[in-house]
N, C-alpha and C positions, 0 to 999 in steps of 0.2 A: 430470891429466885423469881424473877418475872413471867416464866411459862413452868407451867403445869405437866412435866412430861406424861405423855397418853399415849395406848398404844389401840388404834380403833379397830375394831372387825369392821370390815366393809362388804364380807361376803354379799354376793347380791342385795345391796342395797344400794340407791339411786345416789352419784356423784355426777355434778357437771362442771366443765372445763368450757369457760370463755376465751374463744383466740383459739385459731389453728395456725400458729406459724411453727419455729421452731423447738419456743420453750413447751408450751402446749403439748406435743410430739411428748417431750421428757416428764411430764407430769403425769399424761395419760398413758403412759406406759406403765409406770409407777402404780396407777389406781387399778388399771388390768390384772397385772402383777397381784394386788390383796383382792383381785376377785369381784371387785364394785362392778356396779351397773355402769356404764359410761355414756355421758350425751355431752358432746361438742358442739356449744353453740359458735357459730361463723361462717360469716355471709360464702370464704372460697376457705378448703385445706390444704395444708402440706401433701407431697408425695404419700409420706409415711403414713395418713391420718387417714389417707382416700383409698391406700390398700386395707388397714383396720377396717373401714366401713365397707368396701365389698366384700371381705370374710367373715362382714356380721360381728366383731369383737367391740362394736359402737355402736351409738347410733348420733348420727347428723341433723341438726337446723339450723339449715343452709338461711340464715337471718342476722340482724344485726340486731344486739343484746336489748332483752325488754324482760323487768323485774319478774314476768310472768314463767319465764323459763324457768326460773328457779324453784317454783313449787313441789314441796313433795322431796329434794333433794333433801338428803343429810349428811353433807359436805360441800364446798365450791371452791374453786379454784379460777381466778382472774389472771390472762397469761398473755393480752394483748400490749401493742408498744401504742398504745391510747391513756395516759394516766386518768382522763375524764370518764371514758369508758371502764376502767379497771375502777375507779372512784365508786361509779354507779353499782356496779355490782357487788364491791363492798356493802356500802347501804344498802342495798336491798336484800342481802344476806342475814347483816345484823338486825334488819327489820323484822324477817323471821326469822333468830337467835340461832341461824345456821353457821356453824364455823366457816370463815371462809379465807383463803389465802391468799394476796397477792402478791404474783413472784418480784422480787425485788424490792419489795416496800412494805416493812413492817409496820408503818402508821395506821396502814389503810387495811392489814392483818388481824384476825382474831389467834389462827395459829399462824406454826411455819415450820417448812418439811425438815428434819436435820436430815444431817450426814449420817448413813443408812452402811450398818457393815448386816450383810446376808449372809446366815446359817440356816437357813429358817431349817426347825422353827425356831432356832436360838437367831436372835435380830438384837441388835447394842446400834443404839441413836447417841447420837453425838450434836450439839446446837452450842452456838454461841450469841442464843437470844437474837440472832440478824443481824450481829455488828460486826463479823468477823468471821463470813462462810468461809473466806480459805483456809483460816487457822481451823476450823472448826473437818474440813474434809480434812488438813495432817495430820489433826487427833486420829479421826476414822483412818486411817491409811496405816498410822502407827499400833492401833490396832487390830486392823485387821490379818496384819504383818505377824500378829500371835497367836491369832486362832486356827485352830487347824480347819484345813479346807473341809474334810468330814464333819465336825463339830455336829451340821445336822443330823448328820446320819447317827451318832449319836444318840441326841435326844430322843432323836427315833425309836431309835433301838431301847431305851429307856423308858422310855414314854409306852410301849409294847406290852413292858413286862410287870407294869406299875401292880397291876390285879395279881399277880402270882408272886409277888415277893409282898403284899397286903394279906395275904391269905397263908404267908410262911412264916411270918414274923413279928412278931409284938411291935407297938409304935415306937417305942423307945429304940426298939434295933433296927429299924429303918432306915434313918438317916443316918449310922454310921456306915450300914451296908452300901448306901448309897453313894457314900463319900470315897468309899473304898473302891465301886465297880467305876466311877468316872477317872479316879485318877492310877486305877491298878492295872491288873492283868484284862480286865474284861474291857476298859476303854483305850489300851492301846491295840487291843484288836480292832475292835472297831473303826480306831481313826487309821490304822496299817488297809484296812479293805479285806480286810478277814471275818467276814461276821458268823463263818460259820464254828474257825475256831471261837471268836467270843461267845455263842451261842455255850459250847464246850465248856468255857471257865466261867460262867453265868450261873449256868445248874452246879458248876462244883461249890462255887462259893454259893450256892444258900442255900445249896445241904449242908455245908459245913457251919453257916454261919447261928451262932449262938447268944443269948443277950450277955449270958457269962461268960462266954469267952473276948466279948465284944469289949466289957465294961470294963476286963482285967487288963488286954492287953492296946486296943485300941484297932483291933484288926482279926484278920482268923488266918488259916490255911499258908500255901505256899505264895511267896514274891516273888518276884522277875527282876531280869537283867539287860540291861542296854546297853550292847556294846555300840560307844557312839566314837566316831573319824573329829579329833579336832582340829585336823585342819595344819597347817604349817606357821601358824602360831597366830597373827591376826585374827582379833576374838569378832572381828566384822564378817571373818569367811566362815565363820559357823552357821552353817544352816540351819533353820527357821526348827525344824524338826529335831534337830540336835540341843538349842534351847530350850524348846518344849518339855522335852525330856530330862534336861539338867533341873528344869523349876520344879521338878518334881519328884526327882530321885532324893530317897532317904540318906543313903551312901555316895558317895562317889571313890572311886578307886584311881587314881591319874599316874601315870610315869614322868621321867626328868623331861619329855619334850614338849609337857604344856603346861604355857607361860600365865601367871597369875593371873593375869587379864583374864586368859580364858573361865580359871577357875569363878572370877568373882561373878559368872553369867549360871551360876548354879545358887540354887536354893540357898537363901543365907544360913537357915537351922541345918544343912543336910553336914552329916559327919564326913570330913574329907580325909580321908586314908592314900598316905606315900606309899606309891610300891615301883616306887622308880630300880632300875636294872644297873647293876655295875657291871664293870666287865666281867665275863668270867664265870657270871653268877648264876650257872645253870639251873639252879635248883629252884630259885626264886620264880618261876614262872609255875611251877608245881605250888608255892606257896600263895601264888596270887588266886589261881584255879579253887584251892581251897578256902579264901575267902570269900571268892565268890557264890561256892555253894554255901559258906558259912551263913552270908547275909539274908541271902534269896530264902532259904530254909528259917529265918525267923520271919517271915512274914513281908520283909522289907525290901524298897526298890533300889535296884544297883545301876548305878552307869559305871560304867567300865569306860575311862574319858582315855582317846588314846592318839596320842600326837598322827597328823596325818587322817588317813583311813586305816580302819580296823581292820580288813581284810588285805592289805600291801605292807607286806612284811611288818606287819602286827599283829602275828600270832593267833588270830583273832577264829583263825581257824579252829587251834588244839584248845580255846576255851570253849567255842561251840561244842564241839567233840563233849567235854567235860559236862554242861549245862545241858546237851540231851541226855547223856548218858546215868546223871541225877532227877531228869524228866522237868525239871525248869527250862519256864517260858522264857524267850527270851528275843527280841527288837535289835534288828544290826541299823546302825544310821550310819551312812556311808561318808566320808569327808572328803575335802581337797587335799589329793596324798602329796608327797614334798615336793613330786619332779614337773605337777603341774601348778604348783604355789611357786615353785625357783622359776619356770620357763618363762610363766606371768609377769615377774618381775623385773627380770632381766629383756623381756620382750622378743624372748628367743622361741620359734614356733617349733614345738618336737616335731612335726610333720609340714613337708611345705612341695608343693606339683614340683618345685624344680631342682631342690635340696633335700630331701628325705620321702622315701615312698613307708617307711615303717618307725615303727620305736620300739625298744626292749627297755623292761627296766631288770634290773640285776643288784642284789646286794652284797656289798663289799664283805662280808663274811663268812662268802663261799666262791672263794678265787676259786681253791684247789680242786672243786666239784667238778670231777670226769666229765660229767654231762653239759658245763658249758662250753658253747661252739666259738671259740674264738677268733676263727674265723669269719664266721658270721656277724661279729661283734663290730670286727675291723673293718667290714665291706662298707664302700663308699653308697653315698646313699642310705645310710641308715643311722640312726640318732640310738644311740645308748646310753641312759641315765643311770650310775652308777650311784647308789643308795648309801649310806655309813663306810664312804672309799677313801675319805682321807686319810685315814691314817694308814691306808694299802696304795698309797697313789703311785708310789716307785713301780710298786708291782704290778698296778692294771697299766699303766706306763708302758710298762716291758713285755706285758705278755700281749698286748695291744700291738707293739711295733712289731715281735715274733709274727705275729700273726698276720701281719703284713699289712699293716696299718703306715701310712708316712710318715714323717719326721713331723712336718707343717699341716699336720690333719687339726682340725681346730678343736678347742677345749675350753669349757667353760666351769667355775666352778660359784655355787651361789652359796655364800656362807649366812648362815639367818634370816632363811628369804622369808619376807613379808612382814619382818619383826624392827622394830627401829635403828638395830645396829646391822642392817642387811650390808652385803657387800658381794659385786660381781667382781670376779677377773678372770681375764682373759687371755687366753695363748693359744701354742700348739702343743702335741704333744713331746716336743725336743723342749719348751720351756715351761711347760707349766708346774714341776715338780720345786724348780726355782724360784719361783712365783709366787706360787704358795708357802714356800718356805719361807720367803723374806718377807709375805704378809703377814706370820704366823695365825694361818689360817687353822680354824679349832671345829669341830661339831656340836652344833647341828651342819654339815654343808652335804651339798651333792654333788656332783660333777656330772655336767653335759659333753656330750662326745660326739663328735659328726659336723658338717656343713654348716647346720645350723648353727653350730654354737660361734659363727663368726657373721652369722645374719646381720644384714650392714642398717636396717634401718631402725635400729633398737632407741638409739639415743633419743630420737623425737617421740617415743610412744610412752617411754618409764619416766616415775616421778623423779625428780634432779635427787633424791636420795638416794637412790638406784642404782644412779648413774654409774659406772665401769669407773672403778678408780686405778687399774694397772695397763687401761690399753695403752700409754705410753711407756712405760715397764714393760711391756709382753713386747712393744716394738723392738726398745733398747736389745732385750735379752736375745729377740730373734735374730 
């Protein structure tokens, strides 16, 4: 290891910055930022550095570098495009054992800044010794990609109650309690922006929290549930919050439409329970409901992983229902539902100023529902995404042309969209029941309906995977 990671307080104490151009600008902002004292020696400054110094967050010597500046300082920083000049205030730095940095040039360095991810007060540096800042900012970038934007807030909030969970609990039960309110009920409030519920399950868990109940079971009290949106099956369209919450759910619960990929971005140890749906199989969502109070009630974190978003026709509602109704917490994480994963893919806009003023989405297993306007389905100008309709496709077909929909109204159908055996095809509604027959088109698929679904500039926007493999079929059959 050739540097020492260190992480300095600078609170009011003396730092100077040689060079006001525009590396200068990014360093002294930097030393602002932890609070230092700041003096810029240079003879003229930047824009940025001349409004610092009339708001007083500097102070200026307006001079060209002499070892005497440096006095008193404990830190420096050399930022001019002078290497003789940056040279000199090296040595004169290390002459009085002052760290001092210069940018670009580790030789003439005692430290050097890394790549800086900000939680404060959670802060993670990242360095690759000065041989390799870029790689060293994709680490930070790849990390910062995991940490939740609250993180601080967080600590914060931790940092708050350190005296009153010292004063409720033996040493030994501290740090499990500890481990529990960061990754449980009380830190996903927090990082949600809820601090008043976390405030709420803070005080429940460390009335409840015990060194025996701690040591028998590894936990205390009631767990929580996440119902989390996977998205239309590319485990890249998962969102940042939806990962977070997989690395740390004890359980996971998933159905038949997410694809292993998705699964393996979940905790390796976490127990993965099938509660995929057949047809038919009304009862089975009464059985899912019940594992979900089963888990949540031993102490443990559930995600509830569920193709799509949780809340577009996944049910997601009647488990809510369930998990307040048992008084379990519980975190909705919202996903990319299917008809905006297929639109994406296919490069077909559900709304467009000269092709669609609206979208409905509708699922294929409530044709016969009084309540849908069929009408309104069929009105030009308007884009209908039909959800689980393949195998109803004769019939939203017919009740579609009833409805006064044309022969040649366009239709699109995206079978596996976003997944590697994705497939577009395209008609109208006089051929696409043929279409898809002779594709033997299977579900997962949706079908797009309207203007859009024959939107002509698609081929240049989607990846050649993508591409429409029946628009010379959809031509033939028209």
């Amino acid at each position: 290891m050739d540097y020492l990671p260190l992480f300095l307080q600078l609170r009011s104490q003396p730092a100077v910055v040689v060079g006001g151009g525009r590396v200068a600008v990014r360093k002294v902002e930097l030393l602002l930022k932890c609070r230092a004292r700041v003096t810029v020696v240079a003879p003229e400054l930047r824009d940025g550095l001349r409004e610092l110094v009339l708001k007083g967050a500097l102070r200026h010597v307006a001079d060209r570098f002499h070892p005497a500046h440096l006095d008193g300082a404990v830190v420096v920083v050399a930022a001019t495009r002078h290497r003789d000049v940056n040279a000199a205030v090296s040595a004169a730095a290390r002459e009085r054992r002052i760290p001092v940095n210069v940018v670009d040039d580790a030789e003439l360095s005692t430290f050097i800044f890394p790549a800086i991810i900000d939680r404060s007060p959670i802060v993670a540096a990242v360095s690759s010794g000065g041989q390799a800042p870029v790689l060293a900012r994709r680490v930070r970038e790849q990390i910062e990609a995991l940490l939740p934007a609250k993180l601080g807030a967080l600590a914060r909030f931790m940092g708050e109650r350190r005296k009153a969970v010292q004063q409720s609990l033996s040493a030994a039960a501290r740090r499990p309690f500890w481990e529990r309110l960061t990754s449980g009920i009380v830190g996903t409030r927090v990082l949600a922006g809820d601090e008043a519920g976390a405030e709420r399950a803070f005080e429940r868990e460390l009335r409840t929290s015990h060194l025996t109940a701690c040591a028998a079971t590894g936990g205390s009290g009631l767990g929580e549930v996440y119902l989390i949106g996977a998205g239309p099956g590319d485990p890249d369209l998962l969102t940042l919050r939806a990962l977070q919450l997989l690395q740390q759910a004890d359980v996971v619960l998933y159905d038949r439409l997410v694809p292993e990929a998705v699964l393996q971005r979940s905790r390796r140890d976490a127990e993965r329970i099938f509660v995929g749906k057949g047809t038919g199989d009304h009862a089975l969502q009464e059985r899912i409901n019940e594992q979900l109070v089963h888990w949540a009630r031993k102490g443990l974190r559930v995600a509830r992983l569920k193709g799509g978003d949780p809340l577009v026709f996944g049910r997601g509602g009647e488990e809510i229902e369930v998990l307040a109704a048992h008084g379990i917490p519980y975190t909705i994480v919202p996903g990319i539902t299917a008809a905006l994963g297929a639109a994406a893919v296919a490069g077909i806009p559900l709304t467009h100023r000269g092709l669609a003023h609206s979208v409905t989405f509708v699922t294929g297993h409530v044709l016969e529902d009084s309540s849908l306007d069929w009408r309104a389905l069929a009105a030009p100008r308007h884009t209908v995404v039909f959800y689980m309709g393949v195998a109803h496709l004769a019939r939203i077909v017919a009740k579609l042309r009833a409805a006064g929909a044309s022969a040649d109204h366009p239709v699109a159908i995206i079978e596996g969209a976003t997944l590697p055996q994705q497939r577009i095809l395209r008609g109208v509604l006089a051929t696409i029941s043929a279409i898809a027959h002779n594709a033997n088109v299977a579900p997962p698929a949706v079908l797009i309906v309207g203007e859009v679904a024959a939107f002509g500039a698609v081929d240049a926007l989607v990846p050649a995977s993508a591409r429409d493999e029946t628009s010379a079929a959809s031509g033939a059959l028209a």
